[in-house]
NUMAR-41462 format. One line per 2 residues: number of its first residue (from 1); their letters; for each residue x, y, z of C-alpha. Coordinates in pm, whole numbers, always signed. Layout:
NUM> A> X:Y:Z  ...
//
This chain:
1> XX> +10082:+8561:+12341  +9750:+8706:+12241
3> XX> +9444:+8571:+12224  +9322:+8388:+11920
5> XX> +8965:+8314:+11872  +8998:+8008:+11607
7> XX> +8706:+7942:+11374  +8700:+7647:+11174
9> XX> +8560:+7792:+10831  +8618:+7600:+10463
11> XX> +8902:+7610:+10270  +8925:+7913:+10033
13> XX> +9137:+7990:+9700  +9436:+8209:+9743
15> XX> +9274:+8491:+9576  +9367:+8868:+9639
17> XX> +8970:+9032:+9627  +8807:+8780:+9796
19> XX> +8515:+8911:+9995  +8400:+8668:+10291
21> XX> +8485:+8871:+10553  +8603:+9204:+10656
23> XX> +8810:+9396:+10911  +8730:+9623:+11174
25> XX> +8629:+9971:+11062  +8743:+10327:+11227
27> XX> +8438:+10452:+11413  +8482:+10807:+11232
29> XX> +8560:+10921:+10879  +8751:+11239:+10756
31> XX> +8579:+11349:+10487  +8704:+11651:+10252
33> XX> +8641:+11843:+9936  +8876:+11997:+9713
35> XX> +8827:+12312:+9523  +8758:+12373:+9145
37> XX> +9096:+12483:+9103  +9277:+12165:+9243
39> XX> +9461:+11984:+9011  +9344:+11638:+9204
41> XX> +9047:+11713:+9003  +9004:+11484:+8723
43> XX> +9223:+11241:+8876  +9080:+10862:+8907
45> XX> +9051:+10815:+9247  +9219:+10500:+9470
47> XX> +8886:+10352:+9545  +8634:+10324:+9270
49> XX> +8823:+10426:+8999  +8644:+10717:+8888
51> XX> +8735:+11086:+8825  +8745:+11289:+9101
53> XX> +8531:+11620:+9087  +8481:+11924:+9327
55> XX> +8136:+11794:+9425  +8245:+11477:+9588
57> XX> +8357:+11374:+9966  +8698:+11218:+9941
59> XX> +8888:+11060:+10183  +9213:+10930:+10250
61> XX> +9318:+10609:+10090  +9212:+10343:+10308
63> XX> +8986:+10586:+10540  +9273:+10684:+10761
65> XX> +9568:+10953:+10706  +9917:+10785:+10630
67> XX> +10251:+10877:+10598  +10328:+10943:+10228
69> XX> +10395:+10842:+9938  +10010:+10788:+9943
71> XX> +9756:+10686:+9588  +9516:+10955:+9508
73> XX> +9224:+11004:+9790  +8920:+10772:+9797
75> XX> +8607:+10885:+9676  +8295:+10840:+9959
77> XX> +8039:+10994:+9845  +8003:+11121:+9433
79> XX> +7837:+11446:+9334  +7554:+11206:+9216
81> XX> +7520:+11077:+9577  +7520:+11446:+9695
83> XX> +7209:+11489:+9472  +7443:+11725:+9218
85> XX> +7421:+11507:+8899  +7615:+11734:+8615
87> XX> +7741:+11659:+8311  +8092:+11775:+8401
89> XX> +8226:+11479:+8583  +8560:+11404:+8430
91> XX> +8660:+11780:+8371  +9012:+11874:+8456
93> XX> +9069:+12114:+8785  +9072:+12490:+8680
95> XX> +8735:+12455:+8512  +8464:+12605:+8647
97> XX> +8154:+12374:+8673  +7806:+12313:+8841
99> XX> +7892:+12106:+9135  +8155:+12266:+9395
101> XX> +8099:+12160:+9713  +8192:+12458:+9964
103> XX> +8110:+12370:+10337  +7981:+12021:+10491
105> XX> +7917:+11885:+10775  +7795:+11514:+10905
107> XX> +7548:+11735:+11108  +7734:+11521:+11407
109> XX> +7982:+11788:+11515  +8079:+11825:+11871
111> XX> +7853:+12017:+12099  +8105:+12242:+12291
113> XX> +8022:+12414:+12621  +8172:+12697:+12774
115> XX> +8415:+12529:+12977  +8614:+12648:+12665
117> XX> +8739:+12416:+12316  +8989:+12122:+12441
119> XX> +9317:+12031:+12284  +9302:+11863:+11980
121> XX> +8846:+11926:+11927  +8851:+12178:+11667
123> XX> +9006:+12125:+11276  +9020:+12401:+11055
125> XX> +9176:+12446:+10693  +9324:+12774:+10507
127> XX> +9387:+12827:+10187  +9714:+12899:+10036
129> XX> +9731:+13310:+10118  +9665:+13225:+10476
131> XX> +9967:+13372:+10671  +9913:+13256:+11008
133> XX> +9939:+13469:+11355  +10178:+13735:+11375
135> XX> +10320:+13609:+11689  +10566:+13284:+11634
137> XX> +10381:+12945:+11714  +10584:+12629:+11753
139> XX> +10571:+12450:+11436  +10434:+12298:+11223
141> XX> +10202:+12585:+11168  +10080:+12812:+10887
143> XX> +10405:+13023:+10973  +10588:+12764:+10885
145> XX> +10448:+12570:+10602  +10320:+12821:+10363
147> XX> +10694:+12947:+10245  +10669:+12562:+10147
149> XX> +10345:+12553:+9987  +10209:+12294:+10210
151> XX> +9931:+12485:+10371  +9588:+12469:+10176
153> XX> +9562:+12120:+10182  +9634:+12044:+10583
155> XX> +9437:+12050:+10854  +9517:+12170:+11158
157> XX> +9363:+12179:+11512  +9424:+12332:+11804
159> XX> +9716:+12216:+12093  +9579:+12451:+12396
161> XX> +9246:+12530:+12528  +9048:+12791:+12368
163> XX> +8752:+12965:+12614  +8563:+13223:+12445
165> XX> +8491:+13453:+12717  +8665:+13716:+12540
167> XX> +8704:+13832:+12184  +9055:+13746:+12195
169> XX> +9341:+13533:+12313  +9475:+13678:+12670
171> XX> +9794:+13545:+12733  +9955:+13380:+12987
173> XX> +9694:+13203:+13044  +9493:+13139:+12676
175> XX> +9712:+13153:+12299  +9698:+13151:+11946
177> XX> +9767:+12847:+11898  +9720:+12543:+11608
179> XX> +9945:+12273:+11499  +9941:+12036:+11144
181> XX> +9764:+11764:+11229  +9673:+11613:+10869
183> XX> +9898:+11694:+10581  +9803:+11680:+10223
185> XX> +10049:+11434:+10051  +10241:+11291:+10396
187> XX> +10553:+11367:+10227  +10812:+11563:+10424
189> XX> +10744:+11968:+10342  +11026:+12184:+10216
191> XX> +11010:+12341:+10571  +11122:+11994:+10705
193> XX> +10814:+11887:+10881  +10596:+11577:+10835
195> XX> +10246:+11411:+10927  +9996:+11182:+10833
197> XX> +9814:+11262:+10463  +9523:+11238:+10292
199> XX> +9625:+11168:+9917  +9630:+11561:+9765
201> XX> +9850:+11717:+9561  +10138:+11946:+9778
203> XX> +10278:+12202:+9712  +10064:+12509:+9663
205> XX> +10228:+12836:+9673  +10015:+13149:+9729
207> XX> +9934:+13311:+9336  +10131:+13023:+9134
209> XX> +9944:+12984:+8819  +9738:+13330:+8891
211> XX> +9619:+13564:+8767  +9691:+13332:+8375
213> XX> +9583:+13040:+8467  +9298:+12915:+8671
215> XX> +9448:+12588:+8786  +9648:+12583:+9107
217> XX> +9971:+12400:+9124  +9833:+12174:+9461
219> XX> +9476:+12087:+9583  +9328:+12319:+9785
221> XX> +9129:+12135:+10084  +8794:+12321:+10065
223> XX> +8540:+12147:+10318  +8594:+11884:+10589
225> XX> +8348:+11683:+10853  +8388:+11360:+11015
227> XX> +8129:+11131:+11007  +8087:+10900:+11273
229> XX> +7989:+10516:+11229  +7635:+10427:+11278
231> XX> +7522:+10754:+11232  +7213:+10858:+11012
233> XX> +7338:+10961:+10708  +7298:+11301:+10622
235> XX> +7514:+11573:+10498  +7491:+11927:+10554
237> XX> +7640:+12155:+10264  +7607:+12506:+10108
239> XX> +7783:+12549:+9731  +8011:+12797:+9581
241> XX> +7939:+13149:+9510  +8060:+13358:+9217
243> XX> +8216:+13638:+9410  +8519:+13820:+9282
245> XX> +8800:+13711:+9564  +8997:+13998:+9660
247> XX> +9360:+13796:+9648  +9301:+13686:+9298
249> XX> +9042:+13885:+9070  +8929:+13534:+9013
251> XX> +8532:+13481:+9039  +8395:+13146:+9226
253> XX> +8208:+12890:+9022  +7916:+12991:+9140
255> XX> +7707:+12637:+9198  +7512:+12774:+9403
257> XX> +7375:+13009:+9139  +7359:+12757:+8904
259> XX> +7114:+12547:+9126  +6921:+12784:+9204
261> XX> +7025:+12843:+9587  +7235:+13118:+9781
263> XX> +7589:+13036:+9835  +7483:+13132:+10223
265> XX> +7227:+12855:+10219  +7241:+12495:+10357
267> XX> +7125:+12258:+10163  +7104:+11896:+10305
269> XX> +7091:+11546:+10167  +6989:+11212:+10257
271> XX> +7102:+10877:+10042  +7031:+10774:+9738
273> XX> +7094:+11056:+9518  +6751:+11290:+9610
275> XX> +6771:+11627:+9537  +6949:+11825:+9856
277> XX> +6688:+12061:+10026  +6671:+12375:+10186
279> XX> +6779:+12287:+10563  +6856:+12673:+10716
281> XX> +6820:+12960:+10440  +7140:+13249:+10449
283> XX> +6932:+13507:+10604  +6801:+13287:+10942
285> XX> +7218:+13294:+10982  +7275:+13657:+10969
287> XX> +7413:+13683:+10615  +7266:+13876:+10344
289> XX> +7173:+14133:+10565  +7374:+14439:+10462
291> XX> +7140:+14605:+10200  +7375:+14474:+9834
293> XX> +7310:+14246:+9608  +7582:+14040:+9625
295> XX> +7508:+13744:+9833  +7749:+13661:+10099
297> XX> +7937:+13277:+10047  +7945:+13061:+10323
299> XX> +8271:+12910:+10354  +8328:+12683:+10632
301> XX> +8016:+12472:+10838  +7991:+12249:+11167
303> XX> +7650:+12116:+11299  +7517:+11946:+11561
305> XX> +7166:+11851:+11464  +6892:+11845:+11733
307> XX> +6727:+11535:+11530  +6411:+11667:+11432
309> XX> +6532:+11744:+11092  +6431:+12128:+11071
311> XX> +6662:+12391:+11147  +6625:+12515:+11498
313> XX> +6837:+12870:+11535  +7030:+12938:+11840
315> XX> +6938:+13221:+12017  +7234:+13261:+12228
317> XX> +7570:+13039:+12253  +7526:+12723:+12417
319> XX> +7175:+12687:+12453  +7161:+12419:+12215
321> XX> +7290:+12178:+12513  +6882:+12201:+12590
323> XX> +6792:+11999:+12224  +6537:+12227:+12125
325> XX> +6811:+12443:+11897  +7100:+12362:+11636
327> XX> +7430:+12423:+11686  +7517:+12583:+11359
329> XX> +7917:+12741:+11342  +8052:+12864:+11020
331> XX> +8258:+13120:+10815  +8247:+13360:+10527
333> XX> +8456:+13372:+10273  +8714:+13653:+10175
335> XX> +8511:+13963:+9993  +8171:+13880:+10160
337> XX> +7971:+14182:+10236  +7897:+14112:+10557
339> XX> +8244:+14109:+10669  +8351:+14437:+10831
341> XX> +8003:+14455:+10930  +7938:+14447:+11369
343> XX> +7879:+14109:+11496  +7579:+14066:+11746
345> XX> +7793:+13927:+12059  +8114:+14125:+12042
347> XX> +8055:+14409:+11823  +8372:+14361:+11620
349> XX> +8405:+14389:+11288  +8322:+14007:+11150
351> XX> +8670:+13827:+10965  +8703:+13588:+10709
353> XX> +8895:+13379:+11003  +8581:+13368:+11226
355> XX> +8376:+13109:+11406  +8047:+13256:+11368
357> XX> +7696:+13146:+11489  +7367:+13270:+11425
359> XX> +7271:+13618:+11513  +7261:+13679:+11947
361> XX> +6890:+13737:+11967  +6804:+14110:+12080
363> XX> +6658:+14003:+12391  +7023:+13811:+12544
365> XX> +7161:+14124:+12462  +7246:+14100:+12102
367> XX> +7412:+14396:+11936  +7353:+14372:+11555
369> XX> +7173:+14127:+11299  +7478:+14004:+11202
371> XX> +7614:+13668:+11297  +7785:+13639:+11614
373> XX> +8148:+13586:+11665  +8158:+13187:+11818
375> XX> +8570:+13162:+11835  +8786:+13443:+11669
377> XX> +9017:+13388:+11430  +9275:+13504:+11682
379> XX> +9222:+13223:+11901  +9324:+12998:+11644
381> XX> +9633:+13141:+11549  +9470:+13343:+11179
383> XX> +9569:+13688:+11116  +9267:+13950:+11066
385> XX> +9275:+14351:+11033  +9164:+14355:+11424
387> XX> +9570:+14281:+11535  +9771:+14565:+11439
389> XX> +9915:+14569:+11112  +9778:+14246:+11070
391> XX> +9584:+14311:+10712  +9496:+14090:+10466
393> XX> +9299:+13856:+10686  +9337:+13485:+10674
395> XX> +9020:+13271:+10497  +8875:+12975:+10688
397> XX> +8811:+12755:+10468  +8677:+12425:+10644
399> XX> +8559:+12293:+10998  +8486:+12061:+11216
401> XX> +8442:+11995:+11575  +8552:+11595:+11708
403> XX> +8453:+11399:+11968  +8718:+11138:+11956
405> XX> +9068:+11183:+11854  +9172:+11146:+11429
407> XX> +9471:+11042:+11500  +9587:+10869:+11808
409> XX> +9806:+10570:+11760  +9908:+10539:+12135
411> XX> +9511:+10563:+12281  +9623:+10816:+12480
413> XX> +9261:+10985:+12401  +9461:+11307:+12260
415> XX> +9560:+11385:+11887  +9924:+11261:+11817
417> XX> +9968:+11600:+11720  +9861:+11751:+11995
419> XX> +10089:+11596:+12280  +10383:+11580:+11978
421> XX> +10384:+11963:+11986  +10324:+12036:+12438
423> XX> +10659:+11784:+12457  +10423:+11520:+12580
425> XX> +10604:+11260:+12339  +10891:+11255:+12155
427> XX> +10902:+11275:+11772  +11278:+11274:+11723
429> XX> +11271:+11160:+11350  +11050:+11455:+11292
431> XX> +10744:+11210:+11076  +10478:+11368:+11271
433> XX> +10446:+11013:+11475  +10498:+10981:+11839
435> XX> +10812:+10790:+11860  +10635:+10558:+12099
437> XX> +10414:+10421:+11857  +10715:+10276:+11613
439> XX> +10780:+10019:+11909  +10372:+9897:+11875
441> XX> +10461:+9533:+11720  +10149:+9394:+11799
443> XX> +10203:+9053:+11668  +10116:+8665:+11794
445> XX> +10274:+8353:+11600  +10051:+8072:+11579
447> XX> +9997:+7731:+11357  +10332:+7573:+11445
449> XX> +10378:+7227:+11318  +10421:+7081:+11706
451> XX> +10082:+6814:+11681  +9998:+6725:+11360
453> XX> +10186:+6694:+11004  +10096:+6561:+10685
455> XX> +10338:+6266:+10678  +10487:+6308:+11031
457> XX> +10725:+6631:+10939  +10717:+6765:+11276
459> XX> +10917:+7087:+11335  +10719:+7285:+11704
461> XX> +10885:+7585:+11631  +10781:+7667:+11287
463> XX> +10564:+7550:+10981  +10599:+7178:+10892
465> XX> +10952:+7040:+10789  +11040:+7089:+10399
467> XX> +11319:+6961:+10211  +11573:+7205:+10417
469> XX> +11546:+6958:+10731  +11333:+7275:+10911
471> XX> +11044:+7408:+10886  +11017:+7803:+10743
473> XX> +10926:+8009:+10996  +10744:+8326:+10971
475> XX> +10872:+8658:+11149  +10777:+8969:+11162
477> XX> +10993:+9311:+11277  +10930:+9643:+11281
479> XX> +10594:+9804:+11392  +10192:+9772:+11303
481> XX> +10146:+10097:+11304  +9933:+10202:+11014
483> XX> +10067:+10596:+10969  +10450:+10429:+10971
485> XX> +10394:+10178:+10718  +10679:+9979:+10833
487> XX> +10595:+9610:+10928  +10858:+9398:+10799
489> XX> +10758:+8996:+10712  +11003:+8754:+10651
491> XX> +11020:+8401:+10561  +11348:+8159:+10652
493> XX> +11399:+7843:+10650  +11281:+7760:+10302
495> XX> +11422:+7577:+10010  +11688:+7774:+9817
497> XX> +11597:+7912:+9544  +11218:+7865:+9552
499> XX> +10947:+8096:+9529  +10699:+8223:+9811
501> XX> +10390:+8375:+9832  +10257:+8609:+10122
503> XX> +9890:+8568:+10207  +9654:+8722:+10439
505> XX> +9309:+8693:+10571  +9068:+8801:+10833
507> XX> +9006:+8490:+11089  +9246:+8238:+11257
509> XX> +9148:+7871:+11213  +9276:+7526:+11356
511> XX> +9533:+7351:+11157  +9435:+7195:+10826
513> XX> +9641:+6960:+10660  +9739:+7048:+10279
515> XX> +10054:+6971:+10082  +10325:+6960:+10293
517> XX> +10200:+7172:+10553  +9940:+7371:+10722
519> XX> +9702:+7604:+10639  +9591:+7848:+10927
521> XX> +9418:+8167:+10744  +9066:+8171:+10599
523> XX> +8766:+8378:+10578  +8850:+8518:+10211
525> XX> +9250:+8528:+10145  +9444:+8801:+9966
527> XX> +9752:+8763:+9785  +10050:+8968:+9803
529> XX> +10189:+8993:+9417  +10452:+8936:+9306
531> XX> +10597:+8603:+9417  +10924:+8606:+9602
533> XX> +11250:+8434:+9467  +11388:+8311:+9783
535> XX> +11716:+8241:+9626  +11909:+8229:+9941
537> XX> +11654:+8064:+10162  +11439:+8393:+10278
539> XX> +11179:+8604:+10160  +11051:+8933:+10274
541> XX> +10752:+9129:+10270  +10725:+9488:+10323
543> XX> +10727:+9765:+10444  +10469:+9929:+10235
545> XX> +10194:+9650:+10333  +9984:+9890:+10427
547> XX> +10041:+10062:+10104  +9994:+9809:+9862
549> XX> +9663:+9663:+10074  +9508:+10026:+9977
551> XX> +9636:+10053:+9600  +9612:+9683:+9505
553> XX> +9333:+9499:+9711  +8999:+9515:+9709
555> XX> +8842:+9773:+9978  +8784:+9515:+10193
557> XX> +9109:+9415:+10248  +9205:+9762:+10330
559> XX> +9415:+9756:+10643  +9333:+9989:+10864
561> XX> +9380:+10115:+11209  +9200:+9887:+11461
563> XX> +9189:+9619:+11206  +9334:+9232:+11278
565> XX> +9495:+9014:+10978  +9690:+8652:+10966
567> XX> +9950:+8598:+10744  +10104:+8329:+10648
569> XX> +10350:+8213:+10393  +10317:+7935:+10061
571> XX> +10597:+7837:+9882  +10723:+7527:+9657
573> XX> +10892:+7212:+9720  +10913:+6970:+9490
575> XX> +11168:+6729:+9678  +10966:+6782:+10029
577> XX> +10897:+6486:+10293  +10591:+6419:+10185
579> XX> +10622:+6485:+9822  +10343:+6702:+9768
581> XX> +10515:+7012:+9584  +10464:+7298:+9804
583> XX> +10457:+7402:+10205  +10341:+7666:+10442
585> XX> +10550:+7861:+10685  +10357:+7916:+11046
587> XX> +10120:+8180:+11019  +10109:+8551:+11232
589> XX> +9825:+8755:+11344  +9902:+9142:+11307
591> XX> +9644:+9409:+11472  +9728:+9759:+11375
593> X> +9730:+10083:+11591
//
């Protein structure tokens, strides 16, 4: 049996959004934004209950991807908070507005040497005209999941090593490679393939609703950055352009214009709502270099910040592992002028699928003021004019660079994803989910009735007697793992025909003595609605806990991965031993994986 550290706190109310205390919190956040064109736009979100605009960070509901059906995301940080007040807020998706966020980054990104990108480090996004390599990679992949629609919103991250000591992939020994990792609604896709999600609106197919209407039938995942706990708070970002995208004739919204910045620029912001500032202007990058007018739109951004809060340009790759430079990797997007144009490392024409970096200074050898190529879109599985008859390109949309795995319910320190995909685990019912995980029951019964009762009701394998000659006893069956969703509570032993209600809270406590029973949860208890009619002598709860903790509790009574909660059971009795109306069953402590 586990553990138990048992507080003795007062008694508290069985109320659903009590705040006393709160569970443990992931050490890193997704965070995402959705295009002006998403019809999640406008949506009230799962969280605070406000609209959800292009302009804010969203996250999944409850701060970690789940299987689906999943609420709308979470909204983390507003448009207000990103210092982009506007007076659209509200405004359905498909209307172009003041406020679209089009890169980010937590300016914590992963510092990567040259030892070459390990499994599972980098996370991209595409949009929904993204192809995918034109060699076949093991799914799920772009290949497979666009037919579907279920591209644009999913990230996905890499399953083999990527070195880039060469412009491109070199097989046997380096591939294209990338695998799903986070889908958009966690819903099996029409291709028959499943993983965690994040709350957005699947599927998207490439030109439905174009070139008549301007709002895409799914959400298009547009940045992406995990923030890490205890980090200073500061977010990286650049804003949309209004250039005319090649796939659709459609222009962008142009925020960037509207606030008086270049879409290549990135701004950053602290908290409280300030006005963002200029952090590293388009031109120190290598963009808007080619002679037009038309400003090139940055479209994807990772950064590891050298802490002195100015920007710091590399001069060559890896030389911010001294501290005195940034590590600043981004994109373009599609009908940029500076792609086509010779990158300063390489000298290949630049893609819309690129890794770039600042320029390679002149004096390590650079070979153009253009941006240097970082990781080609080759090595992560994209299609660009470079591989023969590979044209249109794919457009990288968002990035980021971990340190620790997103998702890795057997702490095996590699993305579920990642060993799902090299045959490292076995995912037989195809839910993206290493089949492992679904026997995690972490569970440990406590508060059986074995050394005190209220009028001498003994019963040392459950919850005090009741009327029934037993005491009900709490079980629990299935697994706590959060992405499955499928922990299983049930009451027997009670009273037929009586109701029950399931409770929860954060902290274990001795035995106290109330009614007919015992109480053994405190620290702020939330109440699972509706009652149960135990007609028959049983009552159940779940699966969907996890679910209904995100959608119907307070946010602190989210449950989520890492997190410990006690349950226990109430219920009536009117003809109980000691007369007092109503009973508890024993009570379970649940830690999630």
């Amino acid at each position: 049996m586990r553990h138990q550290f048992l507080i003795l706190l007062s008694f508290a109310a069985l109320a659903p959004t009590a705040l006393a205390a709160y569970p443990s919190a992931p050490q890193q956040t997704l965070q995402f934004s959705i295009d002006w064109q998403s019809p999640s736009v406008g949506l009230t979100d799962s969280l605070t209950g406000n609209a959800i605009t292009e302009g804010d960070l969203l996250g999944a509901p409850g701060g970690s991807p789940l299987l689906g059906p999943l609420p709308t995301p979470e909204i983390l940080k507003t448009s207000g908070d990103m210092g982009l007040p506007s007076g659209c807020v509200g405004h359905l998706g498909g209307t172009p507005c003041d406020m679209e966020v089009d890169a980010v980054s937590a300016g914590t990104d992963y510092r990567f040497w040259d030892n070459g990108i390990q499994p599972g480090e980098l996370f991209f996004s595409v949009d929904q005209f993204a192809r995918g390599a034109a060699i076949p990679l093991p799914p799920p992949a772009i290949q497979s999941e666009r037919p579907a629609g279920d591209s644009s919103s999913d990230l996905w991250t890499n399953w083999s090593i990527i070195v880039q000591n060469s412009p491109m992939p070199i097989p046997p020994a380096f591939f294209s490679n990338h695998v799903g990792a986070v889908d958009g609604d966690g819903l099996m896709s029409a291709a028959g393939y499943q993983y965690p999600g994040t709350g957005l609106i699947e599927p998207n197919f490439p030109g439905a609703g174009m070139p008549s209407a301007n709002t895409n039938q799914g959400d298009n995942l547009d940045a992406a950055t995990v923030r890490l706990s205890g980090a200073i708070d500061k977010t990286y970002f650049s804003l949309d352009g209004g250039l005319t995208d090649p796939a659709t004739g459609m222009h962008g919204s142009n925020s960037a214009g509207q606030r008086g910045v270049l879409p290549g620029d990135v701004l950053v912001v602290g908290t409280g709502g300030t006005p963002p500032m200029i952090w590293a202007k388009a031109v120190d990058l290598g963009l808007d270099r080619t002679g037009t007018n038309i400003p090139d739109d940055l479209d994807a951004l990772a950064i590891w910040e050298n802490g002195n809060g100015v920007f710091d340009a590399s001069r060559h790759p890896y030389d911010w592992f001294s501290g005195s430079t940034d590590m600043v990797l981004f994109s373009v997007r599609r009908g940029s002028p500076v792609i086509g144009q010779i990158d300063s490392r390489w000298g290949i024409p630049i893609g819309e699928g690129d890794i770039l970096t600042t320029p390679l200074a002149a004096s390590f050898g650079g070979l153009s003021p253009f941006p240097a190529i970082m990781v080609s879109a080759e090595h992560m599985g994209l299609r660009t004019p470079r591989s023969l008859g590979s044209a249109p390109s794919d457009d990288l949309n968002a990035l980021a660079f971990l340190i620790d795995p997103l998702l890795d319910c057997n702490s095996s320190g590699l993305e579920d994803s990642v060993e799902i995909v090299t045959g490292l685990v076995i995912d037989a019912d195809g839910d993206g989910v290493p089949d492992s995980c679904a026997a995690i029951l972490d569970v440990a019964p406590y508060c059986f009735c074995a050394s005190i009762a209220p009028c001498g009701n003994f019963d040392p394998t459950a919850g005090c007697e009741n009327s029934s000659g037993v005491g009900g006893l709490l079980s629990a069956s299935g697994s706590s793992v959060v992405t499955l969703d499928d922990l299983r509570l049930e009451a027997t032993q009670l009273p037929l025909a009586t109701f029950c209600v399931f409770f929860m809270g954060p902290v274990a406590m001795p035995p106290v003595l109330l009614r007919d029973g015992l109480l053994c949860v405190t620290g702020g208890l939330r109440r699972f609605r509706p009652a149960v009619f135990a007609a028959s002598g049983s009552a159940t709860l779940g699966p969907g806990i996890v679910a209904y903790s995100l959608s119907s509790l307070s946010p602190s009574s989210a449950i989520v991965t890492g997190s410990t909660w006690n349950f226990q059971g109430w219920y009536r009795d009117s003809s109980g031993p000691c007369m007092q109306g109503s009973n508890f069953t024993n009570a379970m402590s649940v830690t999630f994986h």
